[in-house]
C-alpha positions as CSV (number, residue, x, y, z in Angstrom):
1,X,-12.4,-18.6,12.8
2,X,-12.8,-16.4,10.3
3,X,-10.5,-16.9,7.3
4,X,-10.0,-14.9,4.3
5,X,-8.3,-17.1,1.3
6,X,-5.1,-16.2,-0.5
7,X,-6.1,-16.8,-4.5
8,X,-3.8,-19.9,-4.8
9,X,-6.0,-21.7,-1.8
10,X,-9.2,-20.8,-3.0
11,X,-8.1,-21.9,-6.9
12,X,-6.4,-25.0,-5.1
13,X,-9.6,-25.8,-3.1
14,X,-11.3,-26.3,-6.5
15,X,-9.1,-27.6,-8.7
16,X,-6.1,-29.7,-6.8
17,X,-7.2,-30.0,-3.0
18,X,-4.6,-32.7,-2.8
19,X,-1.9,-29.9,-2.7
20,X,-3.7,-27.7,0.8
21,X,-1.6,-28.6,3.6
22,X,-3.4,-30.5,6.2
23,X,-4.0,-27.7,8.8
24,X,-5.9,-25.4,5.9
25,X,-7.7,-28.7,4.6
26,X,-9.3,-29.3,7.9
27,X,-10.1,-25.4,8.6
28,X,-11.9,-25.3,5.5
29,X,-13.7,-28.0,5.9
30,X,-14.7,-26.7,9.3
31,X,-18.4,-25.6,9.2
32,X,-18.1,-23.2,11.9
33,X,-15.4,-21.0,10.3
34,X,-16.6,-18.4,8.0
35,X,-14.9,-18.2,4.6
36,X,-13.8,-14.9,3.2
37,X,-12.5,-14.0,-0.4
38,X,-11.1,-11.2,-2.1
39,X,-12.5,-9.4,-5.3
40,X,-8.7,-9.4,-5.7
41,X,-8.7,-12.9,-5.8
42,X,-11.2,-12.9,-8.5
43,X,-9.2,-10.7,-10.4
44,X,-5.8,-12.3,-10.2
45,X,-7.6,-15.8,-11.1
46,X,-8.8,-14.5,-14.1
47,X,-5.2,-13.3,-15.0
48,X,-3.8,-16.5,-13.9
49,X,-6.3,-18.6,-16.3
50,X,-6.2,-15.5,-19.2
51,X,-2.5,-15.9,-19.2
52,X,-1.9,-19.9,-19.1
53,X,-1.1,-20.5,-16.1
54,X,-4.0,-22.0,-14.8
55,X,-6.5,-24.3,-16.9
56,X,-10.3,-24.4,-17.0
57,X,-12.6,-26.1,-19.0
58,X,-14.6,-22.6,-20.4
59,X,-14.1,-18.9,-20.4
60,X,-12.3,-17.0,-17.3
61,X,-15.2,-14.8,-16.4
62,X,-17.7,-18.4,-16.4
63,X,-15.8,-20.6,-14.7
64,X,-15.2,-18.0,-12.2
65,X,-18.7,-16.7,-12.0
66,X,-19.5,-20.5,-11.0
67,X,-16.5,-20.9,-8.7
68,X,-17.9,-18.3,-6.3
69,X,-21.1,-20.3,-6.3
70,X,-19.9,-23.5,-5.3
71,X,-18.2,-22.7,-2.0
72,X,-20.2,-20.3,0.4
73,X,-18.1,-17.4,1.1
74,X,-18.1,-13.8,2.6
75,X,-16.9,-11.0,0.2
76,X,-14.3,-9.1,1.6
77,X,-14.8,-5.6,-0.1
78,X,-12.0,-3.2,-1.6
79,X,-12.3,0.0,0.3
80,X,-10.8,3.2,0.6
81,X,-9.0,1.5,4.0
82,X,-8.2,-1.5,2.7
83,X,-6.0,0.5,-0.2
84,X,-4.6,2.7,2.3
85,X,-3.3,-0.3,4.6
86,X,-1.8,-2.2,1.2
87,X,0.9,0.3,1.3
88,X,1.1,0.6,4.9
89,X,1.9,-2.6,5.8
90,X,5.7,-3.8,6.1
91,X,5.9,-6.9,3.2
92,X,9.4,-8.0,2.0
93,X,7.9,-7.9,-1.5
94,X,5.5,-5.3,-3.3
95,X,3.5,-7.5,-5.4
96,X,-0.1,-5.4,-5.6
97,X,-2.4,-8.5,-4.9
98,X,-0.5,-9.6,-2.1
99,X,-0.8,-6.4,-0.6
100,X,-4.1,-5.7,-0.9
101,X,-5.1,-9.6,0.6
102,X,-2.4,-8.9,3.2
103,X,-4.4,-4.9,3.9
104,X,-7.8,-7.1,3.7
105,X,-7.1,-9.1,6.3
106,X,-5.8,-6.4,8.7
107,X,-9.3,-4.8,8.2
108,X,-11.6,-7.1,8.3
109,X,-9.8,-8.7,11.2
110,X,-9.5,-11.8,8.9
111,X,-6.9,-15.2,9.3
112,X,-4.8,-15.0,5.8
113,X,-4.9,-18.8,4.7
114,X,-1.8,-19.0,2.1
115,X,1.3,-20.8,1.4
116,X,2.8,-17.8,0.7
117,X,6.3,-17.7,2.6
118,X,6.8,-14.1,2.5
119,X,3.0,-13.0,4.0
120,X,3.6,-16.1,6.7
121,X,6.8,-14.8,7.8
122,X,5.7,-11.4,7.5
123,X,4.3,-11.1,11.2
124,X,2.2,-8.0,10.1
125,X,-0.9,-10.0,10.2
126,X,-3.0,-13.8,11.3
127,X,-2.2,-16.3,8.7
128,X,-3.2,-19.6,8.7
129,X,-0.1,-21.9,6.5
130,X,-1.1,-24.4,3.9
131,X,2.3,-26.2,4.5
């Protein structure tokens, strides 16, 4: 499978794997499945940690820089399509970063793993739940 990671699964992965459901647990943990992420998802983790919300032990931009080294992943590029399909794409909600992980994985042909209600029940796209 290939499966691109909503921001709160790859930050959970890392930092509190106790709270990824079962199902995303075990597909993670797969070795045949190919893991995807976001620069989006670099960019809202940053926010997330700049703004509180999330704690690290050292600077965003660091403890990032050696988050993506830890876990072998593909990078699932920004493109002019993928900004196109962020505001094609029916959502319930407009939040920017869920769009453009939401266009990403229409493009790339990519399995959204989140726990995300709204881009599960959104039916626009393959998500994998972290219930």
């Amino acid at each position: 499978m290939r499966l691109l990671l909503d921001t709160h699964i790859w930050a959970w992965s890392l930092l509190e794997p106790e709270r990824l459901g079962s199902s995303a647990k075990a597909a993670l943990a797969e070795s045949e499945n190919e893991l995807w992420l976001s620069p989006i998802s670099t960019w809202e983790l940053v926010l997330l940690i700049e703004r509180g919300r999330m704690e690290v032990d050292r600077p965003a931009a660091e403890w990032v820089r050696e988050a993506l080294g830890r876990i072998p992943m593909r990078e699932a590029g920004l493109n002019h399509e993928v900004a196109l399909r962020s505001r094609m794409l029916s959502l319930q909600h407009d939040d920017p970063a869920d769009r453009f992980l939401a266009a990403t994985a229409v493009v790339y042909e990519l399995t959204l793993v989140t726990a995300d209600r709204r881009l599960i029940d959104s039916g626009a796209f393959e998500v994998l739940p972290s219930d």
